[in-house]
N, C-alpha and C positions, 0 to 999 in steps of 0.2 A: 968717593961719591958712589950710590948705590947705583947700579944698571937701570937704565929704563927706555921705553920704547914710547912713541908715537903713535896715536890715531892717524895722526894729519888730518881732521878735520877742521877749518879754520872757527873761530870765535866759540868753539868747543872750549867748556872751563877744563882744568886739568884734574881735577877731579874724576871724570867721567874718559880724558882725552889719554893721559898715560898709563901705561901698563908696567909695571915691574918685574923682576928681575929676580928669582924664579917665580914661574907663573903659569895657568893655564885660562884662557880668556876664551868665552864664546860668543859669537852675534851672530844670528839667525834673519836672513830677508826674504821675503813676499818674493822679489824677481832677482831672476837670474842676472839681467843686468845690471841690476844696482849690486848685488854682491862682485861683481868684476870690477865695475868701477870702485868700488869701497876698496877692494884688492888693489888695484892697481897707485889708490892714493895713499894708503898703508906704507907699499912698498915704496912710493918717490917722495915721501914725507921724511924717510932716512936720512942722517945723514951720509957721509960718499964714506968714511970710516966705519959703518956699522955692520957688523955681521949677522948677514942676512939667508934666509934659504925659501924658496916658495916649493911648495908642494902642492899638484890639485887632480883631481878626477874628473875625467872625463872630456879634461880641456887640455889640447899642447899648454904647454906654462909660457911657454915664447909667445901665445898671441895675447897671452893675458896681460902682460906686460911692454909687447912694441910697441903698445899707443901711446905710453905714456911714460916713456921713460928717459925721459930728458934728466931728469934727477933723479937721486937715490941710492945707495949704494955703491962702490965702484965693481965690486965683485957679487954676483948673487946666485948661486947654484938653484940648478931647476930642476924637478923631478914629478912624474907621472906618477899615479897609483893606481892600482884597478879598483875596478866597483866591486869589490866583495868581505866579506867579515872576516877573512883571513889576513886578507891586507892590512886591513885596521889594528889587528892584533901583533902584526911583527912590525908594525911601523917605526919603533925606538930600535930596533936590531938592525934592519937596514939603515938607519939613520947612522948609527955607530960605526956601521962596516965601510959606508961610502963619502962620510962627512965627519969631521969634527966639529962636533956641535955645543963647544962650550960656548957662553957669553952669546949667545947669536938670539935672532930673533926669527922663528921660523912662522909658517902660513902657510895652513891647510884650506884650499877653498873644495869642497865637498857637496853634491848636490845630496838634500836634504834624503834622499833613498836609502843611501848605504848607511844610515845610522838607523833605520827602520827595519834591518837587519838585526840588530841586536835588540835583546828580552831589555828590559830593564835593569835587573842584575847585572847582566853581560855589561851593558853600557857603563853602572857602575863602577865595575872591577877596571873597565879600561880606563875611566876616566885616575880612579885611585892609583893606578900602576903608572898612567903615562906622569901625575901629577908627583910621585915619586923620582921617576926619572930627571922629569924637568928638575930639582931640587939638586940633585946629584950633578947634574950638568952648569946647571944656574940659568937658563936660558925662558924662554917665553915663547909660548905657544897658543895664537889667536889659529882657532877653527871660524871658517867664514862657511857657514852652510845655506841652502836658497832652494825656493819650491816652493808648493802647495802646503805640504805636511811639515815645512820649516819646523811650528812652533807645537806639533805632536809632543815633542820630547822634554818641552817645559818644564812639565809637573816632576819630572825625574831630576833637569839639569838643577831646580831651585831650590831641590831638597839638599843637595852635593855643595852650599855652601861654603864648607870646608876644605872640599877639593878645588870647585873654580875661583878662582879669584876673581872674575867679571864675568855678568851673562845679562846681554841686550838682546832686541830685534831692531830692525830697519822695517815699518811699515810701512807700503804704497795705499795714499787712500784718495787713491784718483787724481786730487788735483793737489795733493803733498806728501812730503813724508814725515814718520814721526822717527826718532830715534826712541827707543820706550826701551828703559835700563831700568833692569831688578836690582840688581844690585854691581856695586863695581870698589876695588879693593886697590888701594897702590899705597907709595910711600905718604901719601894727603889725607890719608882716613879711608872710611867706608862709606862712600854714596847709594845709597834704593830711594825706588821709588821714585824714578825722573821721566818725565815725557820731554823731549827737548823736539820740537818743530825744525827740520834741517832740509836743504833745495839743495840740490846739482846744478852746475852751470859750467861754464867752460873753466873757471876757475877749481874746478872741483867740490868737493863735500861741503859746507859751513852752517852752522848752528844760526837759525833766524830768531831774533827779537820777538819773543812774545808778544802780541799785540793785543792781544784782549785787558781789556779794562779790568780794573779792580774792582770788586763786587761792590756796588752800593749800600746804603743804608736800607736794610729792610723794614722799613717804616709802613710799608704796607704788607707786610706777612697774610697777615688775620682776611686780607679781602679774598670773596671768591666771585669773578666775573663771572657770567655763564650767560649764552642762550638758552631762554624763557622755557622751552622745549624740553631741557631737559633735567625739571624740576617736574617736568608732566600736569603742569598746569596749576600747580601747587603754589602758595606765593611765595617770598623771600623767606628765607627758612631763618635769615635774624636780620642784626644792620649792617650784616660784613657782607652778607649777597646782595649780588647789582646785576636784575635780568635784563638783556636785553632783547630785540625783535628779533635780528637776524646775525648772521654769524659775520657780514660785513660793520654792523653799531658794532658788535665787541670788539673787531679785531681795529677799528679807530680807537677804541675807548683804550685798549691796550698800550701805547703808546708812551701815554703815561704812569704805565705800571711799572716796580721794579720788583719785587717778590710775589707778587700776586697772585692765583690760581686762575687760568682761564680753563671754561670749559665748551668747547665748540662741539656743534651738533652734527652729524654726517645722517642724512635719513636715504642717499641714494649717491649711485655709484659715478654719476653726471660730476657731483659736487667733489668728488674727491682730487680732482688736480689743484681747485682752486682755494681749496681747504689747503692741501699741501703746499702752495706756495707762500699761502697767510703764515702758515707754522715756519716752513724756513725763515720767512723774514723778519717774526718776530726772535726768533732762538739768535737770528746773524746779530741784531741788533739790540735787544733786549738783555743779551747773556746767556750765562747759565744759572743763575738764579731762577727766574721766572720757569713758573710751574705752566705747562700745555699741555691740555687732555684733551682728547674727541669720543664723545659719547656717541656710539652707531644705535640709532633711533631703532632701525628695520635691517632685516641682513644683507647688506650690501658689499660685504671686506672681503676679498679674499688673502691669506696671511700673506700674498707679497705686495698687496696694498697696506697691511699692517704695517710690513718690514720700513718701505716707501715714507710713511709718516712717523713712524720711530726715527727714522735716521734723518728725515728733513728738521727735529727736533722734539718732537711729542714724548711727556715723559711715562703718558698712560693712556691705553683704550681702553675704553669698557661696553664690553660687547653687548649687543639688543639685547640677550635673553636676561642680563643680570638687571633685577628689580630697584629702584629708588633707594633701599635701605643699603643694599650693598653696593650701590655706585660712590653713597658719601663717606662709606668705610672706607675703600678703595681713594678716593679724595685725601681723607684722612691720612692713612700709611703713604702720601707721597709728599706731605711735610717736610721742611727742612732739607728737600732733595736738593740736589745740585746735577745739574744734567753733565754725564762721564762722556759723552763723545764728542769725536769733532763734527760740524758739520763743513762740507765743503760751501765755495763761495758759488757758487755756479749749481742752479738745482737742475739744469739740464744734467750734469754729472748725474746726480741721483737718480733721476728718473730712467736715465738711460741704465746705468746700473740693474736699478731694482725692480724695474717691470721685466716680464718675460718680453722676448726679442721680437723686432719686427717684421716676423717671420710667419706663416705657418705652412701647414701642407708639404707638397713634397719638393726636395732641394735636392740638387746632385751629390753624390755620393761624396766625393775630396770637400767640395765647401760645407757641406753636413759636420763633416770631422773636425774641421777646422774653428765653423763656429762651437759648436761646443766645447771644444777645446778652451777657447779665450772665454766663454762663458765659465768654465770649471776656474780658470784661473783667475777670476774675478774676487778680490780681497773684499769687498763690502757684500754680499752676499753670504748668507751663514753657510757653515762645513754641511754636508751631508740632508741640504735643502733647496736644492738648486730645480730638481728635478728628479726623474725617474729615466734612465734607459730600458726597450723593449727591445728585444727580438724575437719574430716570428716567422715559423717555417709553416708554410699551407700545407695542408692536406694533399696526399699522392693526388693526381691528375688537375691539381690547379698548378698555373706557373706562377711564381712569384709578380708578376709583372699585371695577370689580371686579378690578383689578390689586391694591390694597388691601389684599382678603380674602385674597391670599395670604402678607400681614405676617405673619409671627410672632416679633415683636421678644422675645428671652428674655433678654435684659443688661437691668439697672436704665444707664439714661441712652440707650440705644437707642431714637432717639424718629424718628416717621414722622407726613408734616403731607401736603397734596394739594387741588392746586388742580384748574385745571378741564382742563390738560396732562400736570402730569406728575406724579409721587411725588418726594418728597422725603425725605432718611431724611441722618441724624444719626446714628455709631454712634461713641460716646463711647472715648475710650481706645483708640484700633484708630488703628494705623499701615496705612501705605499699603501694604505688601509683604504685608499681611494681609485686604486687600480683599476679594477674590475667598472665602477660605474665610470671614469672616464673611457675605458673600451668601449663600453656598451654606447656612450655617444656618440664615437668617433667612426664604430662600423655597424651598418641597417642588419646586419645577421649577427646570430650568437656566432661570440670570439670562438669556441670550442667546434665550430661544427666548418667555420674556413680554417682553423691551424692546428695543425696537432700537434705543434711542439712552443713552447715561449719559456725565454730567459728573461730575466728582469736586474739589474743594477743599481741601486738605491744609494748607495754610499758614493760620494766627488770620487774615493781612492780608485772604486771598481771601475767607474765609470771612464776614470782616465786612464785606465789600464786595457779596457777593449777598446777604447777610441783608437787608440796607439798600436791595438792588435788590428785592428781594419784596416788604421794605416798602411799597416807592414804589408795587408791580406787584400788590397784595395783592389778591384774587378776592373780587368783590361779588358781593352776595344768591347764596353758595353755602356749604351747609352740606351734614355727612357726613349720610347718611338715618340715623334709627334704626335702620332693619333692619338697617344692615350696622355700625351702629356697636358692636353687642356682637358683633363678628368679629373684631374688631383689638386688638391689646393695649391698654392703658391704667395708671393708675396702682393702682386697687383691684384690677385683673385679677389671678388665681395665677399664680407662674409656669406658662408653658408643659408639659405633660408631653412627654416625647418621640417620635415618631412611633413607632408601631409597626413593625417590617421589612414592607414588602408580600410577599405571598402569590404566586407564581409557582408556575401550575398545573405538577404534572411529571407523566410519563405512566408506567405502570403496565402490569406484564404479567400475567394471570390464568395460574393451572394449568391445563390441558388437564381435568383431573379433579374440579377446582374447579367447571368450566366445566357439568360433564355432571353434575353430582351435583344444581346447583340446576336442569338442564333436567328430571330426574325428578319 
């Protein structure tokens, strides 16, 4: 009988669930924690006969396993490895020197860093060499890697077919997880292309019953619903369009749709929670068949209101300035779509997700770090759009502290922290091509004539890289004074009013007759 290994995940089909015997498998998670628990069920999913060895970085391998190891194994060698690319590369040498590793099933758990060391090539070559070795030995080798940059390394592991035998991720998307498997290889065939919905519970891992309905009859494809508005006053363009008054008649008349096109109108920025709630509950209930668009009348979006109503289920916006002719093309090319994401059940989820934080102005230093931290590690927010990090050093003879008072953070998630150098400022939702006109709101003087020095951070990677360096670099026994603490925005603060125009004296010419009349 040929060797084989366990997932342990329960009501997993075995397709996706066993691993074979030589072999190299990878699965990649969103969080850290779910990849230890996934370790930890791996390993007590064994049986007490199986020859086992755990290997991880960063973490004792004993605390990875004392919570959960009532079963599994009887004997299971444990072993550290450093965070470095050298490691990685004598990993089969020491493995040979301090363990016999035929017939076993080994597990590397890995934070997704140390493979962001290696070029692409490099990763190749190790993957080819390790997947040699494995062969030679007979053995099987799951890498459990977790983090931000998890699924960086994707586009390289999926090309490597022929070397991995299986490559999944584990997604966190707020209120589930997906298991989402490319492809997977054992003695049952070749599986791609699976999304399996799976929960943790005291029980451990297990694979949940699809619950979504089977797509109906598309009997009504051809109709397109819309708000009257945004046909621009023009009338039924044939008998498949059905205008309505307001964006509440359509979203009733919807109900009865099952492929339909609706197209709802957004002309101000008031209306978009209650526009996004209409879309989540038509996408919850409706499916993914049915077509959702919001045509913005006037410019009211900013892209993490777009993101906001893409992910509550909208399958298209089409922005103010695009004309009638190129809204129904746009209509057009979203035919026969099937909306690809999940949405969760709970739009409080989303909204809290994808609006900027309920924050602005200035936060102390450690909860500065901290929120943006869990904000960088937010999975529904896209990579490298989160935000902009600042930092600014005042000009000789300002101290960072009255540089401060001249914050006026007016965006919720616009947040300002300061040590005993520089200001630091976080302006949430703001691309980098926009830099410069958000300063210029934020401070009454040119940025260039209070700072003479500014860094900027654009990328989640950088961003979480000085978060982490502040951490380390974080300013003792120093706190904001009260005096100046109610100068700076905060979270109870009102919004900001807006400055008044300054007053610029002009000069004035009296009558001649004006003049002599009050010298009388």
């Amino acid at each position: 009988m040929a060797l084989s290994f366990s997932l342990g995940v329960h009501q997993l089909w075995d397709e996706l669930r066993i691993m074979q015997a030589p072999g190299l498998y990878w699965v990649s998670a969103d969080r850290e924690v779910d990849a230890k628990s996934f370790c930890q069920q791996v390993i007590s999913s064994q049986p007490a006969e199986t020859r086992a060895a755990l290997i991880s970085v960063n973490h004792p391998p004993q605390d990875i396993i004392s919570a959960n190891y009532a079963h599994g194994p009887d004997k299971l060698p444990i072993y550290s490895l450093p965070e470095n690319k050298k490691a990685l590369f004598q990993l089969t040498e020491d493995l040979m020197r301090g363990l016999n590793p035929k017939n076993r099933l080994l597990v590397l758990l890995t934070p997704s860093s140390i493979w962001e060391q290696l070029q692409p090539y490099e990763l190749t070559d190790w993957m080819r060499n390790t997947a040699r070795w494995l062969r030679q030995q007979n053995c099987t080798l799951l890498i459990l890697d977790y983090g931000k940059s998890a699924n960086n390394q994707r586009a390289t592991l999926q090309s490597q077919h022929r070397t991995l035998c299986g490559l999944a991720s584990l997604r966190w998307l707020q209120d589930l997880h997906r298991y989402d498997v490319a492809y997977w290889c054992n003695q049952n065939g070749v599986t791609a292309q699976q999304d399996v919905s799976v929960s943790f519970d005291e029980q451990g891992w297990h694979a949940q019953e699809d619950a979504s309905q089977a797509p109906q009859p598309r009997n009504d494809e051809q109709l397109y619903l819309a708000h009257k508005g945004v046909l621009e006053g023009a009338p039924p363009l044939s008998e498949n369009w059905h205008l309505f008054e307001s964006n509440l008649a359509l979203f009733n008349a919807a109900y009865a749709a099952q492929a339909s096109t609706l197209v709802f109108q957004l002309s101000n920025s008031d209306q978009l929670d209650a526009l996004a709630r209409k879309i989540h509950t038509l996408r919850r209930q409706r499916g993914k068949i049915i077509k959702l668009v919001v045509r913005e009348s006037t410019p009211c979006l900013r892209f993490s209101d777009e993101r906001l109503l893409l992910a509550c289920g909208a399958n298209l916006i089409v922005p103010h300035n695009a004309p009638l002719s190129r809204c129904l093309t746009m209509l057009e090319g979203i035919q026969g779509q099937t909306y690809p994401r999940h949405v969760p059940a709970d739009i409080n989820l989303l909204i809290d997700a994808m609006r900027p934080l309920n924050l602005k102005g200035y936060i102390p230093y450690n909860p500065f770090c901290e929120t943006l931290m869990s904000l960088m590690n937010n999975a529904l927010l896209p990579e490298d759009s989160k935000g902009i990090l600042v930092a600014l050093r005042p000009v000789p003879g300002l101290r960072a502290e009255q540089a401060l008072t001249l914050c006026r953070a007016r965006r919720f998630g616009d947040l300002v922290t300061i040590d005993e150098n520089r200001l630091t400022l976080f302006l949430s939702s703001c691309r980098i091509n926009d830099l410069d006109v958000a300063l210029k709101h934020i401070f009454p003087l040119p940025v260039e004539e209070v700072f003479s020095n500014r860094m900027v951070w654009y990328q989640d990677k950088l961003i979480i890289m000085e978060l982490q360096q502040m951490q380390l670099n974080k300013p003792s026994n120093w706190h904001l004074s009260d005096r100046l603490a109610p100068l700076v925005g905060n979270k109870s603060s009102p919004v900001a009013e807006e400055r008044p125009p300054r007053h610029s004296p002009q000069p004035i010419s009296l009558s001649l007759a004006l003049h002599q009349e009050r010298a009388e």
